[in-house]
ZAMARGU-4260 file (C-alpha; in steps of 0.2 Angstrom, whole numbers, plus 5000, padded with zeros to 4 digits):
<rodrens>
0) 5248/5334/5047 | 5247/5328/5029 | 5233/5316/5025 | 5246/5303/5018 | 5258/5303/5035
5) 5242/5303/5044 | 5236/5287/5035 | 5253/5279/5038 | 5252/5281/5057 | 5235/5275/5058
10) 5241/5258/5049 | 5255/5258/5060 | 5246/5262/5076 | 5232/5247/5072 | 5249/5233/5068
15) 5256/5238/5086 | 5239/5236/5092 | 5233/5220/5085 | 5252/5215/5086 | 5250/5215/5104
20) 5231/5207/5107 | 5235/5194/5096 | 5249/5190/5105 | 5239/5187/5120 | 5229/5179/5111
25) 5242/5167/5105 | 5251/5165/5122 | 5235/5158/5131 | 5232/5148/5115 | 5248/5138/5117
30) 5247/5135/5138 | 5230/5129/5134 | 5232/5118/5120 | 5248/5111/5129 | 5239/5108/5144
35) 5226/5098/5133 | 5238/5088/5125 | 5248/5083/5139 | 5232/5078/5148 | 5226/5067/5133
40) 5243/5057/5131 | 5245/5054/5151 | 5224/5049/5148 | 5229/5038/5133 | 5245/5030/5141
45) 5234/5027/5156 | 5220/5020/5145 | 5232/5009/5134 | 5244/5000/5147 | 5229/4998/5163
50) 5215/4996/5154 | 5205/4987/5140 | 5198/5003/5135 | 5187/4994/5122 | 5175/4986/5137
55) 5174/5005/5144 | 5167/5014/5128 | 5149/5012/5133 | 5152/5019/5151 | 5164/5033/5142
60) 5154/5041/5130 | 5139/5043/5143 | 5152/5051/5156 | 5155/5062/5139 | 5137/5064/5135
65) 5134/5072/5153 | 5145/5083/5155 | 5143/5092/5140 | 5123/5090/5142 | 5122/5095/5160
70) 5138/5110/5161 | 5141/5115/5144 | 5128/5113/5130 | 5139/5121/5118 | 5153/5110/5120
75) 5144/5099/5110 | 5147/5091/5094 | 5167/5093/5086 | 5171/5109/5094 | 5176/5120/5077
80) 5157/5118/5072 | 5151/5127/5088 | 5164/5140/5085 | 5161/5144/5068 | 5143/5144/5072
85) 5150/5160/5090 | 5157/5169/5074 | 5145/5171/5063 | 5130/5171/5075 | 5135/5177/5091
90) 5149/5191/5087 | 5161/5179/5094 | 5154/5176/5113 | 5160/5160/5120 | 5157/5156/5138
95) 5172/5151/5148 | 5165/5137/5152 | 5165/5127/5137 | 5183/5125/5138 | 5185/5115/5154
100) 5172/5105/5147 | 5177/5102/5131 | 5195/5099/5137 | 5187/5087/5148 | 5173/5078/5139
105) 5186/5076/5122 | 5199/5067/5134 | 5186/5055/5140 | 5179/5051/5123 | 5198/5048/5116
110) 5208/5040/5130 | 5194/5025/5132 | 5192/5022/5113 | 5179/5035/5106 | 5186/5040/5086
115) 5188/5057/5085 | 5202/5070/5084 | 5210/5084/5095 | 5209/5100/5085 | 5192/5103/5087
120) 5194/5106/5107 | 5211/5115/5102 | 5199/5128/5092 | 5188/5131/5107 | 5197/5133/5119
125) 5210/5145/5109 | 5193/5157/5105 | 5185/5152/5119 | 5199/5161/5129 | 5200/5175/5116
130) 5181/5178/5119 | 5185/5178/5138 | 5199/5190/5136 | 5189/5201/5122 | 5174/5203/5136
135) 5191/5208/5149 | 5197/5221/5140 | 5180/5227/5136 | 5183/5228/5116 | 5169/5232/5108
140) 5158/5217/5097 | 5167/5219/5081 | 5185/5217/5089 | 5179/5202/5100 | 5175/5193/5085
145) 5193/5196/5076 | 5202/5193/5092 | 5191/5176/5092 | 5195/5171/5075 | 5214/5172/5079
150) 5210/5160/5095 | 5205/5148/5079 | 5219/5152/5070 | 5231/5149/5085 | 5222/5134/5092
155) 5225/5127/5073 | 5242/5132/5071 | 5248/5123/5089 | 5240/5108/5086 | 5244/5102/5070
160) 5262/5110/5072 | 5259/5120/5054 | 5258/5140/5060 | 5255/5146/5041 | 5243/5133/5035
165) 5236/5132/5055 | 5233/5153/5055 | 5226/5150/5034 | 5213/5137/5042 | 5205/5146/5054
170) 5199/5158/5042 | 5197/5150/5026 | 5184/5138/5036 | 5173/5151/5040 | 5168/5156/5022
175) 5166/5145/5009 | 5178/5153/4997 | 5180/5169/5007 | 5194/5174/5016 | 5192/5189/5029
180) 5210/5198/5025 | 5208/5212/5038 | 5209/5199/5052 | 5225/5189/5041 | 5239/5201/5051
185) 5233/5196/5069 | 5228/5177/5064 | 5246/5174/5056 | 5255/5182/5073 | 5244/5173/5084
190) 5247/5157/5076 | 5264/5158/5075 | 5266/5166/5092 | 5255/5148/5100 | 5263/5137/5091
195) 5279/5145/5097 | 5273/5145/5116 | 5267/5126/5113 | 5284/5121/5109 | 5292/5128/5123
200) 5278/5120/5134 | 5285/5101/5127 | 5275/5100/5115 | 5282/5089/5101 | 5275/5087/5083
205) 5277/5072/5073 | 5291/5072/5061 | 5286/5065/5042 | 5298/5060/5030 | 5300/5073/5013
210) 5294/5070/4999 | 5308/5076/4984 | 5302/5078/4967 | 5314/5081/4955 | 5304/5088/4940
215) 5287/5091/4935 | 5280/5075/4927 | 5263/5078/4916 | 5259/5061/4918 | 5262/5059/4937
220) 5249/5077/4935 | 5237/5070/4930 | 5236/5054/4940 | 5236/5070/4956 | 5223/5075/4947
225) 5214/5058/4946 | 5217/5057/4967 | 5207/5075/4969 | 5193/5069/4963 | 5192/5050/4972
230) 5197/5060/4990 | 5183/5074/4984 | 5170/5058/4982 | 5175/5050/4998 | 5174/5067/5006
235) 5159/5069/5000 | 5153/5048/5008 | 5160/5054/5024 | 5150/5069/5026 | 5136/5061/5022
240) 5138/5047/5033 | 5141/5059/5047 | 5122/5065/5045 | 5115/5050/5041 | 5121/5041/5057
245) 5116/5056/5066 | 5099/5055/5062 | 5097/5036/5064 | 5103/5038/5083 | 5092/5049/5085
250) 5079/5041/5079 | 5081/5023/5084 | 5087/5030/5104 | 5075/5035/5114 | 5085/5046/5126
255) 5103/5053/5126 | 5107/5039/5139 | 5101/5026/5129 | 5110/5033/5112 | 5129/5035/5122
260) 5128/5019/5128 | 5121/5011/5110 | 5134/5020/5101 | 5148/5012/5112 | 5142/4996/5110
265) 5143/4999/5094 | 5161/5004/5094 | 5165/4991/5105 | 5161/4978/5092 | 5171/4986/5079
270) 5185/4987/5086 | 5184/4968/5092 | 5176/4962/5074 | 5183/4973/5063 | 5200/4980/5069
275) 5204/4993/5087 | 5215/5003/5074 | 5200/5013/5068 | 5197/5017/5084 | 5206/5033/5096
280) 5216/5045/5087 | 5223/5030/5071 | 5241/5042/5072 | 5249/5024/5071 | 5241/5020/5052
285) 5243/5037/5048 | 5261/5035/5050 | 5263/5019/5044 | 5254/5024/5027 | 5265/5040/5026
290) 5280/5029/5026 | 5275/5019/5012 | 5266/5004/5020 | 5248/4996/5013 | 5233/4999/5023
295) 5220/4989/5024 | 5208/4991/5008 | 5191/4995/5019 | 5202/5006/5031 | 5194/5022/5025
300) 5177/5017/5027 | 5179/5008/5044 | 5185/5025/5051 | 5173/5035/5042 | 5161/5024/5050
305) 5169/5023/5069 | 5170/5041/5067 | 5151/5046/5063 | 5148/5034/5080 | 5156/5041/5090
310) 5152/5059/5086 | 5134/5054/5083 | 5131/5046/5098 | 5137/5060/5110 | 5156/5058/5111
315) 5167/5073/5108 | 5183/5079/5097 | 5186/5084/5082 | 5185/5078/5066 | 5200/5082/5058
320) 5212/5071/5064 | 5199/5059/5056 | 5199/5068/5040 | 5219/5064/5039 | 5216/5046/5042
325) 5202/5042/5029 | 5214/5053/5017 | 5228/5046/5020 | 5220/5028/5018 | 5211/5034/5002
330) 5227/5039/4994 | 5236/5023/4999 | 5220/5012/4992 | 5222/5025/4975 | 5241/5021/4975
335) 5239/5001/4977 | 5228/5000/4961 | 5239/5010/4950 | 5255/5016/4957 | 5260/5004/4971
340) 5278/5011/4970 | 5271/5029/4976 | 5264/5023/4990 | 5270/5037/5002 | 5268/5051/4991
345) 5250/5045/4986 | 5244/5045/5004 | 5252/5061/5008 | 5242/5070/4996 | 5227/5060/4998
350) 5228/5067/5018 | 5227/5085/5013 | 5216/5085/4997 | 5202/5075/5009 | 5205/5090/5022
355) 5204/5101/5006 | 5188/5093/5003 | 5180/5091/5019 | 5184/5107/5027 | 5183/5116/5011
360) 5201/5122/5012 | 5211/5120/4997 | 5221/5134/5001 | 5227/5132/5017 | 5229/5111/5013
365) 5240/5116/5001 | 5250/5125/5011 | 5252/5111/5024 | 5256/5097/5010 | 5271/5109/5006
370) 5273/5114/5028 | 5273/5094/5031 | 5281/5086/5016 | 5292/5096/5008 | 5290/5113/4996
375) 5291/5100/4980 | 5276/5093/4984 | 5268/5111/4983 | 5262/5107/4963 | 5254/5092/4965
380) 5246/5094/4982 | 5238/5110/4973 | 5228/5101/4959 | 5223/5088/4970 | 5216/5098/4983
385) 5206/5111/4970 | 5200/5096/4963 | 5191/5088/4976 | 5186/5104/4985 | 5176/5105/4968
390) 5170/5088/4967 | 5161/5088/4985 | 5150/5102/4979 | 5142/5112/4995 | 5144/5099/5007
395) 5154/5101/5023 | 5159/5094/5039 | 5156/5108/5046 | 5137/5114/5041 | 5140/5133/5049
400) 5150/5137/5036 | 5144/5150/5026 | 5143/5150/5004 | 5152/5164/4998 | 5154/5158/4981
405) 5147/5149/4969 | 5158/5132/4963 | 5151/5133/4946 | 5144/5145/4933 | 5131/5130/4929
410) 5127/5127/4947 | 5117/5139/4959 | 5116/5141/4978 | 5111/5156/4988 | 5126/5163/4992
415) 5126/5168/5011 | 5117/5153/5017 | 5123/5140/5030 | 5131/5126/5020 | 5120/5115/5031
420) 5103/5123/5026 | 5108/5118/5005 | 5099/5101/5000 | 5108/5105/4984 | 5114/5117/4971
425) 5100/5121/4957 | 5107/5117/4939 | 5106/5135/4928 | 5100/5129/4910 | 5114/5129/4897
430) 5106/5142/4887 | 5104/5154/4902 | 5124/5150/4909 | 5129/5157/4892 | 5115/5171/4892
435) 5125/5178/4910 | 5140/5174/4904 | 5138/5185/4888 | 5130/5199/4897 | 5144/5198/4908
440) 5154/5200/4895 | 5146/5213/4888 | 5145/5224/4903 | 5164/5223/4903 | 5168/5226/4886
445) 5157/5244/4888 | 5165/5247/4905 | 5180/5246/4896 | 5175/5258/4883 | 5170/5270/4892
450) 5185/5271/4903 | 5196/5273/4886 | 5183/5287/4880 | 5185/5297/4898 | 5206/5295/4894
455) 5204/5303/4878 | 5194/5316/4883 | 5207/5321/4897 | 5221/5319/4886 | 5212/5333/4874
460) 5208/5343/4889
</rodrens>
């Protein structure tokens, strides 16, 4: 057989291959995460007309802290931390386990009150099931860990209802400014194929209204450009408030009890001082600011606040759903003090470049601004997200995400560290930036040389 139809078939061989796992992979992906769902809307309706959830929260989050201290340990925390952490650690081995728990543990924390979102337990249990149906088929470590990071990708895909940015998310969140390409083919079917499947299940996606820009407008640029770096800083306030809080429950607590039930108290008193919309999922003030209403000026930071509670205090969820409502409430504060008349187009972007930010994502946040809103948002939403995935610096939501780059030629981190390990990024002197960037420079320019000196000596052979 000729080497080149040889190569062909083996490419074609490993597309109907992972064509197939990774639509397996997608398929239970979808059943789970609609199964989830429709458990935490009939737990939310229940909650919301029977109940005045906010008197529960104490009792809630230590029915929460339990279960995931006594039957799942690594159910802990927002889900997609504990998965990233499977990945890069543990070859991609999840126990089963965690996904009742999680599913479980998340409804609890969100149906009595507890501020957090629902794609974090969407992410474990789609690679918590790949994991389970890697050890099944008995694939060997190195394919476990790709058919797990489709389960991200899928369990993204069916809950935000964005297959393309969803599949994009679950690997650019890995590695910080990485992108595994050899699992991108399986992650994109599995995606689509969950999202797909979820659909069919009843699940139904929120519908937001399109955003139509005629023409690029500099100045309208710029102002995108201005948003980037204000969702970057308050991306930046959240992530730092999530740790801080963290370690002040634990350090003022003397047991898990005593800090679950703290922490609801806590919650309790915002939401009867301060406002019971920054509390549960906030998908009402999301909407409301994504159709051009005012939100409150504080919102961001009441959420940001109600949010590190919760998780801090041993509830469980995501924290992306979260992300969207600090962003969106960023955007519409940045649109109130200079372009009130904007009012839905500034929130919109200010969602996605806080997730850009946040999650360091710019790509994949991009891609949804254009999946939700509209393809003529695609320019805007692009500047905005690379500038505040720039502005937070190494900072993350999730600390188990690996540096694969550095963000700065003046800045210097080591590259293959846990984002959570780096205090902060060393400043390389001015004199020594331009020495590398001359060498560099130099190196190239000979490379280049040499390679036109090899050409010339062929032609006159």
């Amino acid at each position: 057989m000729k080497p080149h139809l040889s190569e062909q078939l083996t490419i074609f061989a490993s597309i109907i291959k992972w064509s197939v796992y990774a639509s397996v992979v997608g398929i239970l992906s979808g059943c789970g995460t609609a199964l989830f769902l429709k458990l935490l809307s009939a737990g939310r309706a229940f909650s919301g007309e029977h109940l005045p959830y906010q008197i529960f929260l104490p009792a809630a989050m230590l029915v929460s802290s339990a279960l995931v201290r006594y039957l799942a340990p690594d159910a802990a925390g927002h889900g997609t931390e504990k998965v990233i952490e499977a990945v890069h650690q543990r070859m991609g081995r999840i126990q089963f386990k965690v996904v009742p728990v999680k599913l479980m543990a998340t409804i609890v924390t969100l149906a009595s009150g507890g501020s957090a979102g629902k794609e974090g337990p969407c992410a474990q249990i789609g690679a918590g099931l790949a994991s389970v149906c890697g050890g099944l088929l008995r694939l060997p470590d190195v394919d476990r860990r790709k058919l797990v990071i489709c389960g991200i990708s899928a369990g993204f895909s069916t809950v935000f209802g964005t297959p393309i940015a969803g599949a994009l998310f679950g690997l650019e969140v890995l590695v910080l400014g990485q992108m595994m390409y050899e699992v991108l083919f399986p992650s994109f079917v599995a995606g689509i194929v969950g999202y797909h499947v979820a659909t069919m299940l009843g699940v139904t996606y929120p519908h937001y209204p399109q955003i139509n820009i005629s023409q690029i407008n500099g100045v309208l640029f710029f102002e995108m450009l201005l948003l980037g770096i204000w969702c970057g800083v308050i991306a930046l306030n959240f992530v730092k408030l999530l740790h801080i809080v963290q370690k002040l429950m634990d350090r003022f607590t003397w047991c898990w009890v005593d800090k679950a039930f703290t922490g609801g108290v806590y919650l309790v008193f915002i939401g009867m001082f301060v406002s019971k919309d920054y509390l549960g999922l906030g998908l009402d003030s999301i909407e409301a600011g994504l159709r051009g209403e005012s939100l409150s000026a504080g919102a961001f930071f009441w959420k940001s606040l109600a949010t590190s509670i919760t998780l801090g205090c041993g509830g469980s969820g995501g924290v992306l759903t979260p992300v969207f409502f600090i962003g969106t409430a960023a955007g519409n504060l940045f649109a109130t003090l200079f372009q009130p008349h904007n009012m839905a187009l500034f929130s919109a972007v200010g969602m996605v470049a806080m997730l850009a930010a946040a999650a360091n994502t710019p790509i994949s946040a991009s891609i949804m601004a254009m999946e939700l809103f509209g393809s003529s948002l695609g320019p805007y939403a692009a500047v905005a997200c690379m500038a505040s995935f720039l502005i937070v610096g190494y900072n993350s939501v999730y600390p188990s995400q690996l540096l694969g780059i550095q963000k700065s030629a003046s800045l210097s981190a080591p590259t293959g560290s846990q984002l959570g390990d780096i205090d902060y990024a060393t400043v390389v002197p001015r004199e020594k930036s331009l020495l590398l960037f001359l060498q560099n420079r130099y190196r190239k320019l000979g490379e280049r040389k040499r390679k036109r000196n090899k050409d010339s000596e062929l032609d006159i052979k």
